[in-house]
PDB file with SEQRES, HELIX, SHEET and CRYST1 records, atoms N, CA, C and O in Angstrom:
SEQRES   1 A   65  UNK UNK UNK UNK UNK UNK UNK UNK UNK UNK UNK UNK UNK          
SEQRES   2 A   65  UNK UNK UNK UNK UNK UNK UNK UNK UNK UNK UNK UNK UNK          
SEQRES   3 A   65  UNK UNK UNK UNK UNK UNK UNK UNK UNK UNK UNK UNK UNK          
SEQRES   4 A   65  UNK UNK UNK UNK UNK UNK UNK UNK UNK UNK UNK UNK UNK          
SEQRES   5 A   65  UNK UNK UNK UNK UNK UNK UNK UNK UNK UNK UNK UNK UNK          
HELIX    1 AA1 UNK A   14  UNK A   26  1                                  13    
HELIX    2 AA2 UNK A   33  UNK A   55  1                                  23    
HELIX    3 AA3 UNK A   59  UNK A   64  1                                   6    
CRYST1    1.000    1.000    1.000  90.00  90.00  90.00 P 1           1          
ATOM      1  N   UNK A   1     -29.558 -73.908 -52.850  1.00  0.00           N  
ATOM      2  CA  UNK A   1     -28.357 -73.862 -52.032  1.00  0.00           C  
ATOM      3  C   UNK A   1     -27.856 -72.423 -51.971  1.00  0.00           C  
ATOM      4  O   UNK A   1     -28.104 -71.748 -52.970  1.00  0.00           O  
ATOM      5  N   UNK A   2     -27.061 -71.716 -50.775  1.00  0.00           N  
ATOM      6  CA  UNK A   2     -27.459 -70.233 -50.570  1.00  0.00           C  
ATOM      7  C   UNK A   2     -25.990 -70.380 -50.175  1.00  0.00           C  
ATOM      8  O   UNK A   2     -25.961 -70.780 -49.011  1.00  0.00           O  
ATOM      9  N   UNK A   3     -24.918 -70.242 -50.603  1.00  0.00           N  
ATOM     10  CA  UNK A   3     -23.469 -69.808 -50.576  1.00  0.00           C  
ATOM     11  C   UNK A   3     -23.462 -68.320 -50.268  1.00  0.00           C  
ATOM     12  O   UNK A   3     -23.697 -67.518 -51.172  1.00  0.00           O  
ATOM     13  N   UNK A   4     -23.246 -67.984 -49.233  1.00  0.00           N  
ATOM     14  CA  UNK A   4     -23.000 -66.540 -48.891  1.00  0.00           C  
ATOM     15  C   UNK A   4     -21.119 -65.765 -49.184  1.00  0.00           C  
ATOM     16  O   UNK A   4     -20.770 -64.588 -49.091  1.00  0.00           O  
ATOM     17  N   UNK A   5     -20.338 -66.921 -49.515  1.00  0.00           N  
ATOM     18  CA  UNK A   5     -19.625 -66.506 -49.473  1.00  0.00           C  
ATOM     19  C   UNK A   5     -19.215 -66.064 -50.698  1.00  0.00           C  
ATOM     20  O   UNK A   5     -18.502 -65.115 -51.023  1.00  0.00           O  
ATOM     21  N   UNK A   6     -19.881 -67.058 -51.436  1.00  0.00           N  
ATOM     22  CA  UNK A   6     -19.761 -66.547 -53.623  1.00  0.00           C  
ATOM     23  C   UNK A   6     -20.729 -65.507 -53.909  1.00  0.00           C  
ATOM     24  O   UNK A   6     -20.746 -64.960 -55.011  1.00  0.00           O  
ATOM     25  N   UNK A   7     -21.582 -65.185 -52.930  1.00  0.00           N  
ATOM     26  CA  UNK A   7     -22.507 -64.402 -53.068  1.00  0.00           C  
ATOM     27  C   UNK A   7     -21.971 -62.546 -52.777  1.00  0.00           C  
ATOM     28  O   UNK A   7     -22.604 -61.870 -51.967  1.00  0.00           O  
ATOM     29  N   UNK A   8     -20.968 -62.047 -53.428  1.00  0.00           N  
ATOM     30  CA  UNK A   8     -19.990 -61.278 -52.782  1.00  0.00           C  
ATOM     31  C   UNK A   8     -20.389 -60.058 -53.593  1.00  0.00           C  
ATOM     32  O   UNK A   8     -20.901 -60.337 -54.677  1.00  0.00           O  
ATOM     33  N   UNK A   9     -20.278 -58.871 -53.333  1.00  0.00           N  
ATOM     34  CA  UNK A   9     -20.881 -57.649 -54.010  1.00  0.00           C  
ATOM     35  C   UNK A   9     -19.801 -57.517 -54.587  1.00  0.00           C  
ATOM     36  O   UNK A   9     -18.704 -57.929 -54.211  1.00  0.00           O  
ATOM     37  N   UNK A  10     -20.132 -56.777 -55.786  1.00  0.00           N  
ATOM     38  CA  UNK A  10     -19.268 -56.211 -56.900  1.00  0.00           C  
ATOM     39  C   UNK A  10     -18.677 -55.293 -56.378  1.00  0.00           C  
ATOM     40  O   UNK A  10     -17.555 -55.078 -56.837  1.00  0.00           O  
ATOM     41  N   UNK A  11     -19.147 -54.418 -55.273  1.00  0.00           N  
ATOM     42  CA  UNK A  11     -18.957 -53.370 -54.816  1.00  0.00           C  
ATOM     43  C   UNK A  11     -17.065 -53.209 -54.041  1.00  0.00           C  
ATOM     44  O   UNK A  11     -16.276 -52.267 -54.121  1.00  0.00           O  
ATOM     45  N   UNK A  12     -16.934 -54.481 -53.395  1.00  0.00           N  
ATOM     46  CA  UNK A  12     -16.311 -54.879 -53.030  1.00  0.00           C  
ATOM     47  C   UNK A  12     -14.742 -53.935 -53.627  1.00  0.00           C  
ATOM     48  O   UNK A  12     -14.046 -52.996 -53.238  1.00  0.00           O  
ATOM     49  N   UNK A  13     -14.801 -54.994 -54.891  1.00  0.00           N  
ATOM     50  CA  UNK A  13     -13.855 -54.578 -56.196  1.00  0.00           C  
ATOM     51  C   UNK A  13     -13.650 -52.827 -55.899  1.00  0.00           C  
ATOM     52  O   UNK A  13     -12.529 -52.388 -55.642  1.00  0.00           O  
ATOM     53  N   UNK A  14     -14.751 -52.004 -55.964  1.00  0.00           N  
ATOM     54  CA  UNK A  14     -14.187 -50.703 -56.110  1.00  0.00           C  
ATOM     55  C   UNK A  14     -13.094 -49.991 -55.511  1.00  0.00           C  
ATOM     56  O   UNK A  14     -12.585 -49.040 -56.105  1.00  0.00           O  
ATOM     57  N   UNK A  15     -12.640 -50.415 -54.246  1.00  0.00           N  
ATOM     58  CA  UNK A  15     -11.331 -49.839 -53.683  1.00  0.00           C  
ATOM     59  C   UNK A  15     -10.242 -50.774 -54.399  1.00  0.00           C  
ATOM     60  O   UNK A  15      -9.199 -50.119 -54.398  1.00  0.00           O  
ATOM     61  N   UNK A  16     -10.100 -51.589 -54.800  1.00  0.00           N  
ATOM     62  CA  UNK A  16      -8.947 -52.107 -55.547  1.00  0.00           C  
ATOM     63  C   UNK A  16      -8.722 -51.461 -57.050  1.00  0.00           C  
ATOM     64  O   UNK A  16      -7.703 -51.191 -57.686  1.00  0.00           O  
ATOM     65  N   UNK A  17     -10.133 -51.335 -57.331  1.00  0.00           N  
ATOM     66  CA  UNK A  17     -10.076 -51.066 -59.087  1.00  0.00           C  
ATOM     67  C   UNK A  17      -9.464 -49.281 -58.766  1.00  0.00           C  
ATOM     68  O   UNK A  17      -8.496 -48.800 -59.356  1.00  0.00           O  
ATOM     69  N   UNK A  18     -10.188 -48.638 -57.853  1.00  0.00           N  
ATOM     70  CA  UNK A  18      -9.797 -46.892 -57.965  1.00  0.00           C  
ATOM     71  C   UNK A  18      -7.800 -47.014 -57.540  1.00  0.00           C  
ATOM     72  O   UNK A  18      -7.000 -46.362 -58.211  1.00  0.00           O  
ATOM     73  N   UNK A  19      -7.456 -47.695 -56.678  1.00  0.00           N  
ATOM     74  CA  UNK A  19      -6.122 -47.807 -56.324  1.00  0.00           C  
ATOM     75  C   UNK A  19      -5.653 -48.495 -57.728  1.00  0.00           C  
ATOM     76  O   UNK A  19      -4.891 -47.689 -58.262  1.00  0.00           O  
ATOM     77  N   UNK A  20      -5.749 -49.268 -58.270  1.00  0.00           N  
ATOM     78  CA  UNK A  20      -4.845 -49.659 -59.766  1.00  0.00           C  
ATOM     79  C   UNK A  20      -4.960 -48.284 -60.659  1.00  0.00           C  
ATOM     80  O   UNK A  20      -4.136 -47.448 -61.032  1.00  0.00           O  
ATOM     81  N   UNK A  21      -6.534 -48.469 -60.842  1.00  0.00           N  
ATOM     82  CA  UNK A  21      -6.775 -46.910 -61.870  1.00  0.00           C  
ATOM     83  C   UNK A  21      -5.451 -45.657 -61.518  1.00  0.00           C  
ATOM     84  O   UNK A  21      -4.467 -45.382 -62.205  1.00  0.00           O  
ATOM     85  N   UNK A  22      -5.793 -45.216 -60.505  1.00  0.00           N  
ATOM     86  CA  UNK A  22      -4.905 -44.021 -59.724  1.00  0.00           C  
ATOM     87  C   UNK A  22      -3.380 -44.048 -59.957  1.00  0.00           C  
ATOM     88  O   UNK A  22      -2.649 -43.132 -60.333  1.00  0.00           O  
ATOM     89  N   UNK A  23      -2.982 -45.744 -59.539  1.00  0.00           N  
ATOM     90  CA  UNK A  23      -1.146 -46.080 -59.960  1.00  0.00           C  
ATOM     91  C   UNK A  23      -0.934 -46.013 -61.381  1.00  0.00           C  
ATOM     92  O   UNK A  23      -0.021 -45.265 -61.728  1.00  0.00           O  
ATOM     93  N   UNK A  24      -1.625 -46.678 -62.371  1.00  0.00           N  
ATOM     94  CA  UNK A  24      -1.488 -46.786 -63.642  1.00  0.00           C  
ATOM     95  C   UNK A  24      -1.148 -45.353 -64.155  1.00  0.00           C  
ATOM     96  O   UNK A  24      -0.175 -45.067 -64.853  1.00  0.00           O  
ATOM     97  N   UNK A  25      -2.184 -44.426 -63.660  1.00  0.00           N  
ATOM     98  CA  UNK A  25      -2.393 -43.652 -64.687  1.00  0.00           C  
ATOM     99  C   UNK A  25      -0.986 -42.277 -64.148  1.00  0.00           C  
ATOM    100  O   UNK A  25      -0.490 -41.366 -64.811  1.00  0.00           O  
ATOM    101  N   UNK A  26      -0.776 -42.658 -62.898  1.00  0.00           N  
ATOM    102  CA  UNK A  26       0.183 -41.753 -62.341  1.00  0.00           C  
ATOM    103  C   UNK A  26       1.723 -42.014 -62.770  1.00  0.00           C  
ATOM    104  O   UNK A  26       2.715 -41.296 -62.643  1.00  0.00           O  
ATOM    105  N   UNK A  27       1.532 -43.500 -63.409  1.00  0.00           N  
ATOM    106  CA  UNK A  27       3.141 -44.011 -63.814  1.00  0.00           C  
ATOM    107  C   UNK A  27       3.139 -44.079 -65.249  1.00  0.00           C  
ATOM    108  O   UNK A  27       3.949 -44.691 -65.945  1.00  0.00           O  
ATOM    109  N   UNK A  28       1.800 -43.147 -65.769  1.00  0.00           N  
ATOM    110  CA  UNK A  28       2.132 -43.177 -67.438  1.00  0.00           C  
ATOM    111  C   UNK A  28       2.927 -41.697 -67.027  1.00  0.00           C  
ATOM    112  O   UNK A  28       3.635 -41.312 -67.958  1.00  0.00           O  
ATOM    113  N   UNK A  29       2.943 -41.126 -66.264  1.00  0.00           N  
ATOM    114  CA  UNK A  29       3.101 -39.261 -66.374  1.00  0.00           C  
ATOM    115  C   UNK A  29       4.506 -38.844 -65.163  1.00  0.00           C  
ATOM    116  O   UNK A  29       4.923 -37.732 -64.837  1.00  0.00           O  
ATOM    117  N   UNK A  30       5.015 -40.380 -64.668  1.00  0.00           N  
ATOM    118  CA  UNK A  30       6.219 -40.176 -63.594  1.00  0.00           C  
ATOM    119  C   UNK A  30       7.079 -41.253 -63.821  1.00  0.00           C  
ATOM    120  O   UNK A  30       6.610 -42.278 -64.317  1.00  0.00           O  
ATOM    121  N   UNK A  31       8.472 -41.172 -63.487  1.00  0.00           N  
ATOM    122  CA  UNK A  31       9.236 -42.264 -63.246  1.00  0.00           C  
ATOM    123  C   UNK A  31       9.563 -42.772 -61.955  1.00  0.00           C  
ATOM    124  O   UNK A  31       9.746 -43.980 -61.810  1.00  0.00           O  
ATOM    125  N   UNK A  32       9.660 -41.936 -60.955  1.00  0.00           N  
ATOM    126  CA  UNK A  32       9.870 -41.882 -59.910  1.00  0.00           C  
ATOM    127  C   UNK A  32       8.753 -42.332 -58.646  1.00  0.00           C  
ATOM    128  O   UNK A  32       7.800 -41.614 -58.341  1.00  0.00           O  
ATOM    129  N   UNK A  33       8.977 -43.298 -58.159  1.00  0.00           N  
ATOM    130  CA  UNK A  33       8.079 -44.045 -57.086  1.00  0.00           C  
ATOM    131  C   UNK A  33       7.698 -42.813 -55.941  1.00  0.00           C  
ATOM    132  O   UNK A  33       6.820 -43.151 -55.147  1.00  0.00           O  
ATOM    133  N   UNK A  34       8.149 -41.687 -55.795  1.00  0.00           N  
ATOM    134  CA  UNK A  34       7.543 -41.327 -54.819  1.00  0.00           C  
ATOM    135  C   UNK A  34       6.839 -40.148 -55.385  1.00  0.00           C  
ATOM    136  O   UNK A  34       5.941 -39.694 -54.676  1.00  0.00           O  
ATOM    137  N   UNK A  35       7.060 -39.579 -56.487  1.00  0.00           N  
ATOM    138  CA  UNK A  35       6.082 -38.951 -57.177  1.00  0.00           C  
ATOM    139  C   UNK A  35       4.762 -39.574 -57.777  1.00  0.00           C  
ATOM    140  O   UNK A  35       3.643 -39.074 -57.658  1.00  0.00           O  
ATOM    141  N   UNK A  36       5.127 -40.971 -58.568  1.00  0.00           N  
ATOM    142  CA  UNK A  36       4.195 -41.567 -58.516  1.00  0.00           C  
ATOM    143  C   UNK A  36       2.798 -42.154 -57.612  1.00  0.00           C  
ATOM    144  O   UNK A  36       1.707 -42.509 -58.057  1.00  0.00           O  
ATOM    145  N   UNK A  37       3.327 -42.101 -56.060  1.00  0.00           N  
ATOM    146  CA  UNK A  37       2.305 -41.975 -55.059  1.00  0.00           C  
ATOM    147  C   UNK A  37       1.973 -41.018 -54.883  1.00  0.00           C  
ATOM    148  O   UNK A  37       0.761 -41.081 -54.673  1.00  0.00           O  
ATOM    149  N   UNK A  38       2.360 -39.928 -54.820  1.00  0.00           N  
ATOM    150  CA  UNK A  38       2.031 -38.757 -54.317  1.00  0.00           C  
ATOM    151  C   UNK A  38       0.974 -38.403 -55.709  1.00  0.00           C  
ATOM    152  O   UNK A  38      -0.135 -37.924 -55.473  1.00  0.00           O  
ATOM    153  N   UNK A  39       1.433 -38.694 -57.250  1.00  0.00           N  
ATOM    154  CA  UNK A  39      -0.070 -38.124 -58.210  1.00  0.00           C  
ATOM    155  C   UNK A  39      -1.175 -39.513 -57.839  1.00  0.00           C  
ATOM    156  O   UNK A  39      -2.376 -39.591 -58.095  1.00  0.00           O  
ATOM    157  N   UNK A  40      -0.589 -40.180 -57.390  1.00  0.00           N  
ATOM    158  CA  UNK A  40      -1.919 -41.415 -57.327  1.00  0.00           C  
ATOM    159  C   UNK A  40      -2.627 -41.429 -56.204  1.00  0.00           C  
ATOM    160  O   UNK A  40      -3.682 -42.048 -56.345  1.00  0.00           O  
ATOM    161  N   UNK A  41      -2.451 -40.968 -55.092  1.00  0.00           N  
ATOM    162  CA  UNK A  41      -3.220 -40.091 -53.997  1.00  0.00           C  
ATOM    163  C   UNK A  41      -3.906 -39.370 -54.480  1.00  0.00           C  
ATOM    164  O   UNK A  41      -5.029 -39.858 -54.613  1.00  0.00           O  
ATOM    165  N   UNK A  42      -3.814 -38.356 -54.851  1.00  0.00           N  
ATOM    166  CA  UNK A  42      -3.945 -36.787 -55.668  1.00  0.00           C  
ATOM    167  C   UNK A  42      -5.527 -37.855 -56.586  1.00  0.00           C  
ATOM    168  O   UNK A  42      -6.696 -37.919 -56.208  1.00  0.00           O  
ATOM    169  N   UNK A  43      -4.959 -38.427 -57.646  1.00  0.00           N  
ATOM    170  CA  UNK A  43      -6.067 -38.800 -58.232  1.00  0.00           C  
ATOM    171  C   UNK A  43      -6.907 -39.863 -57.308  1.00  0.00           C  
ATOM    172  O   UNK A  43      -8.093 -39.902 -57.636  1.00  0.00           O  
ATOM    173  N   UNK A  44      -6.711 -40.348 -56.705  1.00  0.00           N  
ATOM    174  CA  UNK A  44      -7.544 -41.693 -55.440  1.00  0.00           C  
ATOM    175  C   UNK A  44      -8.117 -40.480 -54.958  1.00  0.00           C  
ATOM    176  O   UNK A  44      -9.244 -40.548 -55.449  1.00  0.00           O  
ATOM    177  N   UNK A  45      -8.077 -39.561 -54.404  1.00  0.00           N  
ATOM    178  CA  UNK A  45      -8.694 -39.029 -54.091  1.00  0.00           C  
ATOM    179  C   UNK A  45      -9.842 -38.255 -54.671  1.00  0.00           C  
ATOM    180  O   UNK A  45     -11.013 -38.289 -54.293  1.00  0.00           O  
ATOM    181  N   UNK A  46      -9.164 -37.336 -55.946  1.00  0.00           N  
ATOM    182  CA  UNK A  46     -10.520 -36.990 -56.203  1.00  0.00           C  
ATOM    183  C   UNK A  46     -11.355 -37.959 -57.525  1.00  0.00           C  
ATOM    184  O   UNK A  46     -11.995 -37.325 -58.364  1.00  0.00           O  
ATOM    185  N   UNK A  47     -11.309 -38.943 -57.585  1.00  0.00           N  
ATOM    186  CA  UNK A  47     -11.973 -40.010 -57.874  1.00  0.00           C  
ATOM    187  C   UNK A  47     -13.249 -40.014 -56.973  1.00  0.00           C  
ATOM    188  O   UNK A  47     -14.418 -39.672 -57.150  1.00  0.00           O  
ATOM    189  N   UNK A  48     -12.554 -40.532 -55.956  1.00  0.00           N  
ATOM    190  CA  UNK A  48     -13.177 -40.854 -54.791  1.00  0.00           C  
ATOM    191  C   UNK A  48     -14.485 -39.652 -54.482  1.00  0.00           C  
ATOM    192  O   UNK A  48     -15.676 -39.944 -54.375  1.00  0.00           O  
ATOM    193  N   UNK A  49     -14.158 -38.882 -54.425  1.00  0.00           N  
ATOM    194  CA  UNK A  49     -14.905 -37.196 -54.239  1.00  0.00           C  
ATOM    195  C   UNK A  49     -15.987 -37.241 -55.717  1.00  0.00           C  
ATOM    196  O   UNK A  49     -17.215 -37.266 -55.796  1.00  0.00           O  
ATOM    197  N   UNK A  50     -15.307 -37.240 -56.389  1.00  0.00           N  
ATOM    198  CA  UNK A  50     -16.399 -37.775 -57.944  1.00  0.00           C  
ATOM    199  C   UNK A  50     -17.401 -38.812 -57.426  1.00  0.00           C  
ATOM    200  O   UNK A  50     -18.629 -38.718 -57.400  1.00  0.00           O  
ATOM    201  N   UNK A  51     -16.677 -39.746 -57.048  1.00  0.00           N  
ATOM    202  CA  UNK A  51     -17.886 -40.869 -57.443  1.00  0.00           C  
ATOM    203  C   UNK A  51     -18.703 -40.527 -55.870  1.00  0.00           C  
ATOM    204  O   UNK A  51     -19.812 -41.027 -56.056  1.00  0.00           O  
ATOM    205  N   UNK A  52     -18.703 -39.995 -54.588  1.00  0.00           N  
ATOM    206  CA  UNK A  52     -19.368 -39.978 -53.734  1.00  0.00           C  
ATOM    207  C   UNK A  52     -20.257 -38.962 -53.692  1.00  0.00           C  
ATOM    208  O   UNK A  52     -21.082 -38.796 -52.794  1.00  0.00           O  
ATOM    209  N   UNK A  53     -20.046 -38.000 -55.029  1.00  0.00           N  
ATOM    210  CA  UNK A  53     -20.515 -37.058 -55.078  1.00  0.00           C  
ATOM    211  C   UNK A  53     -21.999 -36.946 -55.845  1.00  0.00           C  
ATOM    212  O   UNK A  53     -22.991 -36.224 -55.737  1.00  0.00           O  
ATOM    213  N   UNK A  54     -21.601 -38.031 -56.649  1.00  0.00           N  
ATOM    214  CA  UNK A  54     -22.581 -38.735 -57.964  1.00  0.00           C  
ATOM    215  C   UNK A  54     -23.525 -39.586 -57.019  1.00  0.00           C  
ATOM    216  O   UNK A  54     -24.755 -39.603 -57.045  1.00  0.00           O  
ATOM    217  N   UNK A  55     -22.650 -40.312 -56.149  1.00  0.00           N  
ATOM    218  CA  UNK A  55     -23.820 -40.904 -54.823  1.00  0.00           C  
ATOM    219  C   UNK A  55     -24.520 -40.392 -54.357  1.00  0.00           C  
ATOM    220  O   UNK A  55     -25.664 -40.832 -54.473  1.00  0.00           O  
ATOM    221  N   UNK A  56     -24.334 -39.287 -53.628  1.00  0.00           N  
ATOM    222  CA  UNK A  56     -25.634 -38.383 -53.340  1.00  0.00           C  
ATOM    223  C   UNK A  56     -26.056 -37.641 -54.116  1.00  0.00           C  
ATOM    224  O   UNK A  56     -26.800 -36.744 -53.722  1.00  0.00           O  
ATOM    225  N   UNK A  57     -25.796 -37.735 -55.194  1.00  0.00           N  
ATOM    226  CA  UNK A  57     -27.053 -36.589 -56.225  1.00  0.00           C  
ATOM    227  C   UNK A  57     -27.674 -38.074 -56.206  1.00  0.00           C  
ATOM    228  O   UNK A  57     -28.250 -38.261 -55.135  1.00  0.00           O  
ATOM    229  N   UNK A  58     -27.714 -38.832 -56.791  1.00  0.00           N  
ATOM    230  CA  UNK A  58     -28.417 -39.909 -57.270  1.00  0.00           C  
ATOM    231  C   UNK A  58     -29.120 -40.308 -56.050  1.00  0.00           C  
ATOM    232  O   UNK A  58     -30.316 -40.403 -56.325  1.00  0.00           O  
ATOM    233  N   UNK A  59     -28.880 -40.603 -54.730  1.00  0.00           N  
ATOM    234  CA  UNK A  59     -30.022 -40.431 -53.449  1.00  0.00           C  
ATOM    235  C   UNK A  59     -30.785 -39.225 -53.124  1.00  0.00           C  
ATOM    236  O   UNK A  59     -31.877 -39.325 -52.565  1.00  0.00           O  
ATOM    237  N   UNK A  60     -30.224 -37.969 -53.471  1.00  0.00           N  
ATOM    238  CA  UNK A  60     -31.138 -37.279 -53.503  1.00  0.00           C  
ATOM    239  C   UNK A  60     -32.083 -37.232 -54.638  1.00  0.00           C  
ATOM    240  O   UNK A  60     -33.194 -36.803 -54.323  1.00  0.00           O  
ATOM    241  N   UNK A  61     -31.968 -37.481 -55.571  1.00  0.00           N  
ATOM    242  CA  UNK A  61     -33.177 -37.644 -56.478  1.00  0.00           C  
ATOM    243  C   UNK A  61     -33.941 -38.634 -56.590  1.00  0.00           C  
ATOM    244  O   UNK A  61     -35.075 -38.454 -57.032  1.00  0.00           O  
ATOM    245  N   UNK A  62     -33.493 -39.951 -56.207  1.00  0.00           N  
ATOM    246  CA  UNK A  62     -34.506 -40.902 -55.964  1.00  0.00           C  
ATOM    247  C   UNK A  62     -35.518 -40.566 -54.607  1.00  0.00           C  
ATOM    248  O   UNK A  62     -36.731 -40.753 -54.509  1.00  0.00           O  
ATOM    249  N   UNK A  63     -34.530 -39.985 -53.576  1.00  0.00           N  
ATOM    250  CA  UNK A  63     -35.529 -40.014 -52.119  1.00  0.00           C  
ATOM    251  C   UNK A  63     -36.405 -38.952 -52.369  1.00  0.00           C  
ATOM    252  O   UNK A  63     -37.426 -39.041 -51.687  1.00  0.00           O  
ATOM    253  N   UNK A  64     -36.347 -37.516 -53.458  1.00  0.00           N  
ATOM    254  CA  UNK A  64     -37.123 -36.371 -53.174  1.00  0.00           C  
ATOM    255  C   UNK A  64     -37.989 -36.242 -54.902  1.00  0.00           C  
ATOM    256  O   UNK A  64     -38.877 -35.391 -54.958  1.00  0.00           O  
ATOM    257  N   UNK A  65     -37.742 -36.959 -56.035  1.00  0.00           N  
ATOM    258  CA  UNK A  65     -38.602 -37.284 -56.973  1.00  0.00           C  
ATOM    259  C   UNK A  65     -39.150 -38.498 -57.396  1.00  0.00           C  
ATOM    260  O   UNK A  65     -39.957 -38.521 -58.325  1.00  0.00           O  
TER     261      UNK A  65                                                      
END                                                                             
């Protein structure tokens, strides 16, 4: 039996998990809600730049070794 809908990538999860990660860690270091978005941008972002960055090293070394 082939449920496509339970059949759901993990991958999925990663824009929710980097947006909690990013708020959490911006409201251990602010009190204030609009500073707090503004460092949790700041980190969503270069998260984001990290891990896409690690994506293509890791395609480039599988496609060229």
């Amino acid at each position: 039996m082939n449920l496509p809908l339970l059949a759901v990538s993990i991958y999925w999860d990663l824009p929710v998990l980097l947006v909690v990660v990013s708020l959490v860690y911006a409201a251990t270091r602010h009190d204030r809600w609009d500073k707090i978005i503004h460092e949790a941008t700041g980190w969503g972002l270069r998260i984001t730049l990290f891990l896409v960055g690690i994506g293509v090293v890791l395609y480039l070394l599988s496609t060229y070794l």
